[in-house]
Each structure stands twice: as structure tokens, then as C-alpha cells.
The first five atom37 places (N, CA, C, CB, O) and aatype in JSON, in Angstrom:
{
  "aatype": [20, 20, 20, 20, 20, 20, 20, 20, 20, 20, 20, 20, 20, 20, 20, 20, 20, 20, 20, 20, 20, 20, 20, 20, 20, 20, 20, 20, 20, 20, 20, 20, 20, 20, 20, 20, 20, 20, 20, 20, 20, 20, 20, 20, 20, 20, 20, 20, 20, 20, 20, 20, 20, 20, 20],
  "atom_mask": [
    [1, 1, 1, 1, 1],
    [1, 1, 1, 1, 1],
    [1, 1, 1, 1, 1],
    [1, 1, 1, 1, 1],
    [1, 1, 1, 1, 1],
    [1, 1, 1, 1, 1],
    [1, 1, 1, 1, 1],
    [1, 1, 1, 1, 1],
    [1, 1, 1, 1, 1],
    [1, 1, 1, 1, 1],
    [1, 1, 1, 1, 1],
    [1, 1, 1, 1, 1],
    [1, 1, 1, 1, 1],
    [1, 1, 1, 1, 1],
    [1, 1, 1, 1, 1],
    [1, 1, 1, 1, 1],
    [1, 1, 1, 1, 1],
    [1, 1, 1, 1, 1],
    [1, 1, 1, 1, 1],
    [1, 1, 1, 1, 1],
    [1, 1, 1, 1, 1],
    [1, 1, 1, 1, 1],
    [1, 1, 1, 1, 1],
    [1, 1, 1, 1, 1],
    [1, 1, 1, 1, 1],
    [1, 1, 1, 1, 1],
    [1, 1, 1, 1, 1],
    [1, 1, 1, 1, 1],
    [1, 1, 1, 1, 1],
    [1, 1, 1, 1, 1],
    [1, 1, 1, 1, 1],
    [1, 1, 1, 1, 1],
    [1, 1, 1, 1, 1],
    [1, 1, 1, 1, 1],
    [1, 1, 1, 1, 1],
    [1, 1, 1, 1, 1],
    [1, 1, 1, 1, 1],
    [1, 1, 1, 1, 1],
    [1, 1, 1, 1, 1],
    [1, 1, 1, 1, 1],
    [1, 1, 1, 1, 1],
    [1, 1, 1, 1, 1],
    [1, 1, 1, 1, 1],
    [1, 1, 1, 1, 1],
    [1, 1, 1, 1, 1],
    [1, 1, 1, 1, 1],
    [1, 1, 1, 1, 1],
    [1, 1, 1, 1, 1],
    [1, 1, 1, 1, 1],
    [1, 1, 1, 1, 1],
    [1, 1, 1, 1, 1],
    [1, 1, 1, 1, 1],
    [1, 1, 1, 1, 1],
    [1, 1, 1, 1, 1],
    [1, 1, 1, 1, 1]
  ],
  "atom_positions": [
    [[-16.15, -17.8, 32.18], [-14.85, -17.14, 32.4], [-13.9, -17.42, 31.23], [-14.21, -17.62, 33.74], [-13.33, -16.54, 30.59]],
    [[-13.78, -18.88, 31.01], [-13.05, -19.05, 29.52], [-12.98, -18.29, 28.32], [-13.46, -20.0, 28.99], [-12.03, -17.84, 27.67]],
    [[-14.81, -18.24, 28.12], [-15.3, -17.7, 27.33], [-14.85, -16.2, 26.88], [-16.36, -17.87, 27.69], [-14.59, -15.79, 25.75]],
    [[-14.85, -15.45, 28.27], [-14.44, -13.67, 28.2], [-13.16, -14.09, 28.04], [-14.72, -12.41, 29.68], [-12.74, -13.54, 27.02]],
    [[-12.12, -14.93, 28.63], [-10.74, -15.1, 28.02], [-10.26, -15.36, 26.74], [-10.26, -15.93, 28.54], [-9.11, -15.56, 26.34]],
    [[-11.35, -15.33, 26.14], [-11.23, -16.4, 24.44], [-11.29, -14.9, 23.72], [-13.07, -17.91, 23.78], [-10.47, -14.27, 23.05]],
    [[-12.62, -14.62, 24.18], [-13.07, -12.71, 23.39], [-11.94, -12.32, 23.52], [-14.27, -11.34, 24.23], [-11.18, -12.45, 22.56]],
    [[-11.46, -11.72, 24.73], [-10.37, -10.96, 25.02], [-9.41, -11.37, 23.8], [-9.8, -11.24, 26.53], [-9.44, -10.67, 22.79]],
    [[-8.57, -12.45, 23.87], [-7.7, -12.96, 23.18], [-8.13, -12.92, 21.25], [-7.57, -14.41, 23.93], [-7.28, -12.67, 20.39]],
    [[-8.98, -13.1, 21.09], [-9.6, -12.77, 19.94], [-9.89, -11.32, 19.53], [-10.7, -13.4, 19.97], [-9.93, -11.16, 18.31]],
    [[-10.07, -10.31, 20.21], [-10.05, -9.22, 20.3], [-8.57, -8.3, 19.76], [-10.45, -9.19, 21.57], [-8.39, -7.6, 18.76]],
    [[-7.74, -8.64, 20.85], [-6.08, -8.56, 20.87], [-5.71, -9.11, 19.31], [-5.27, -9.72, 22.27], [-5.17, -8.35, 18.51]],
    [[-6.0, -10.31, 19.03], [-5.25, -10.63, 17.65], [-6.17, -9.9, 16.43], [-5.15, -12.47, 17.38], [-5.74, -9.95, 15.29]],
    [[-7.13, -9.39, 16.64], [-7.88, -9.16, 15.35], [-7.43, -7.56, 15.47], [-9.77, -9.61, 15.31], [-7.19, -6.96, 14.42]],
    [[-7.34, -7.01, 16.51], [-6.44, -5.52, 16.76], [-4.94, -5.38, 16.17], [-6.2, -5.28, 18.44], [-4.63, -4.39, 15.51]],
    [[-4.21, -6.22, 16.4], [-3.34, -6.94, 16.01], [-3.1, -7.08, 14.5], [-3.58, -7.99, 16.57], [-2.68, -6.11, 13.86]],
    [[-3.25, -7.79, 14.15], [-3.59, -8.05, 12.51], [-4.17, -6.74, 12.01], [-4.78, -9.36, 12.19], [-3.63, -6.32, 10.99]],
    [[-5.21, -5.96, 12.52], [-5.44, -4.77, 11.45], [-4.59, -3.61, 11.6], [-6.87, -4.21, 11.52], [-4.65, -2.66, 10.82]],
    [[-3.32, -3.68, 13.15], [-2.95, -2.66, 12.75], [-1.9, -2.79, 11.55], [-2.55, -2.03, 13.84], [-1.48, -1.89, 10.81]],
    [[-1.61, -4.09, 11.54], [0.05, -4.28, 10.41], [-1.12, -4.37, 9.35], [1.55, -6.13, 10.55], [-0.77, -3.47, 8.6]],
    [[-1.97, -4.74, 8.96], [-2.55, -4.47, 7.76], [-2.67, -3.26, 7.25], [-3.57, -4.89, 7.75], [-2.55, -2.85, 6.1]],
    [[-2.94, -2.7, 8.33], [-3.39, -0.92, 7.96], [-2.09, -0.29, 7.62], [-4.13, 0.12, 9.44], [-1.92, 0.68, 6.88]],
    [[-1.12, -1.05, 8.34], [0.39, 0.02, 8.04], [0.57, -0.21, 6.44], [2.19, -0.62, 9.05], [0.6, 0.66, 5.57]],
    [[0.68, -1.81, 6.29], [1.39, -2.35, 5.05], [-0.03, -1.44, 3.46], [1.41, -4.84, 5.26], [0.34, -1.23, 2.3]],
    [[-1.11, -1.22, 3.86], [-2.31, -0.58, 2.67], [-1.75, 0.93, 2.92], [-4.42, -0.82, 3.12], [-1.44, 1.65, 1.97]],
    [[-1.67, 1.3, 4.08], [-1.02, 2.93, 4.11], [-0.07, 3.15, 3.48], [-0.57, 3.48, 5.29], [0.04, 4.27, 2.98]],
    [[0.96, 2.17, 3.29], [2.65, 2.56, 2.85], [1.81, 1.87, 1.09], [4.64, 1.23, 4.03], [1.47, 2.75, 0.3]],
    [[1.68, 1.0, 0.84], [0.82, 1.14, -0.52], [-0.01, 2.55, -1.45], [-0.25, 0.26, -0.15], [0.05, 3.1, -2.55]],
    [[-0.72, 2.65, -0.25], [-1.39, 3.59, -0.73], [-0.23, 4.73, -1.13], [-2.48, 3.99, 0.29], [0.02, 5.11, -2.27]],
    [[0.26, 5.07, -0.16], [1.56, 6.57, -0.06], [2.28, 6.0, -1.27], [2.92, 6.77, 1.72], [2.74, 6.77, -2.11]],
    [[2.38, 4.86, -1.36], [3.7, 4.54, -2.63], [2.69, 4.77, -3.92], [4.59, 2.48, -2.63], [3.24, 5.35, -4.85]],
    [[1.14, 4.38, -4.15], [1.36, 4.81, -5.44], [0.9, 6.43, -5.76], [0.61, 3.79, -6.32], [1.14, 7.07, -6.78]],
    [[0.02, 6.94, -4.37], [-0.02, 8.62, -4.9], [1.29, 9.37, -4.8], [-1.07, 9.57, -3.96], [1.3, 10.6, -4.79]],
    [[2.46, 8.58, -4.72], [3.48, 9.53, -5.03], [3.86, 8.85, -6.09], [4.56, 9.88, -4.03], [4.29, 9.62, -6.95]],
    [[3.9, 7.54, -6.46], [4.19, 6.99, -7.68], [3.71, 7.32, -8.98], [3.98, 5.95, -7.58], [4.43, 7.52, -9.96]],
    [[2.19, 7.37, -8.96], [1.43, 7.3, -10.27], [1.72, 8.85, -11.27], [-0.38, 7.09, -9.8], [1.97, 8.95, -12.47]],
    [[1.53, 10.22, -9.91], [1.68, 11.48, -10.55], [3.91, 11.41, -10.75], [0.74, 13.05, -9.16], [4.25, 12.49, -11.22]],
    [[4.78, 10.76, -10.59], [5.79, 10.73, -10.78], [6.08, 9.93, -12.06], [6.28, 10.41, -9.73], [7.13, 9.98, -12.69]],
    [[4.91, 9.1, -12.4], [5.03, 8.33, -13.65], [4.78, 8.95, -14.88], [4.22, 7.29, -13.64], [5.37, 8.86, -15.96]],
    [[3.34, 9.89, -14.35], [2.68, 10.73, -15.39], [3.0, 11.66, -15.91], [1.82, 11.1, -15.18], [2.65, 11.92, -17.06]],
    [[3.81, 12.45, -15.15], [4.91, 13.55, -15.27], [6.17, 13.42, -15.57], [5.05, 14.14, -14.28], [6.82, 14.44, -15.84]],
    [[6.73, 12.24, -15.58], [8.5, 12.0, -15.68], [8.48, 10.92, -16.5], [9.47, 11.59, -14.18], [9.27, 11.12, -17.42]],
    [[7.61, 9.23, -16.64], [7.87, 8.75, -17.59], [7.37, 8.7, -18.89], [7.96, 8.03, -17.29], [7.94, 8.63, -19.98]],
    [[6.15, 8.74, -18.55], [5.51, 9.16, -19.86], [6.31, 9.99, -20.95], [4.34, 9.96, -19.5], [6.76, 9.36, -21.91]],
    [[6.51, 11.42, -20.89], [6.89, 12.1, -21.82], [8.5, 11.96, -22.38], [6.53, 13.3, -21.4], [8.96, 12.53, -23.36]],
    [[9.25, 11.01, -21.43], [10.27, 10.95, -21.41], [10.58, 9.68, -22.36], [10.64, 11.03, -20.13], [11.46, 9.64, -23.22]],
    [[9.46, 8.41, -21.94], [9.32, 7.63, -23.11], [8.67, 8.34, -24.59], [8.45, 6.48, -22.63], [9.22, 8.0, -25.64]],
    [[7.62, 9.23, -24.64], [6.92, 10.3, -25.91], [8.61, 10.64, -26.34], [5.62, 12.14, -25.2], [8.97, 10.22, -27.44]],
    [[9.26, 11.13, -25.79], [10.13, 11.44, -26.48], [11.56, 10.69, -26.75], [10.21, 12.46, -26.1], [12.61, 11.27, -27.05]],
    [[11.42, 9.49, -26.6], [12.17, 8.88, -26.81], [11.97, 7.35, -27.25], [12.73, 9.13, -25.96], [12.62, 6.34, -26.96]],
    [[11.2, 7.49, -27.82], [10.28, 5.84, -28.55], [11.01, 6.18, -29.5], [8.3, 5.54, -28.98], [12.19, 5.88, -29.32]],
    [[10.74, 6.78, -30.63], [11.82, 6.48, -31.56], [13.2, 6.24, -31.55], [11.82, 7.19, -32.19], [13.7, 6.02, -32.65]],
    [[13.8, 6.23, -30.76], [15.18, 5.83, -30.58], [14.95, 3.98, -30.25], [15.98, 6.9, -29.12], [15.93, 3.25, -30.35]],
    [[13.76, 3.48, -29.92], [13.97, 2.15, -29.47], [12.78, 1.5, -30.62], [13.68, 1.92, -27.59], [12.75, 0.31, -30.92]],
    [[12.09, 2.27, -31.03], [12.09, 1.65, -32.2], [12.61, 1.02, -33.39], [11.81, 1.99, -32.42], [11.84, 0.57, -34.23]]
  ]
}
């Protein structure tokens, strides 16, 4: 009986833990496919065209 009380409880926290894991890799993930094409498109050329001024 302990035993199925232990699973259970082990069950619950490992459910637990992957859903805030899964949130915190989802909002990662979302941050850099909106990040990376916002970098590639807006900083890049914006530094291309403006390195010589900080050179």
C-alpha cells in the first residue's frame, strides 16, 4: 500500500516538474524563432551598414 502511495506521489512530481519544464523550453524555444529571424533581418544589416561609423 505504501508502495502504490510512493508511485502515485512520484508520478504527481515528475508530471509536475515536466510541465514547468516544458513551459520554461516552449517560451525559449518561441523566444529564439522569433528572435533569431529578427536578428537576421534587423541587426545584421543595420550593423553592415553601420560598422564604419564605429570603426
Amino acid at each position: 500500500m505504501s508502495f502504490m502511495i510512493a508511485v502515485i506521489v512520484a508520478i504527481l512530481l515528475f508530471v509536475l516538474f515536466f510541465k514547468i519544464f516544458f513551459k520554461v523550453i516552449f517560451k525559449l524555444f518561441l523566444y529564439l524563432i522569433i528572435a533569431i529571424p529578427v536578428y537576421l533581418y534587423v541587426v545584421k544589416p543595420l550593423w553592415y551598414k553601420y560598422s564604419y561609423l564605429l570603426q
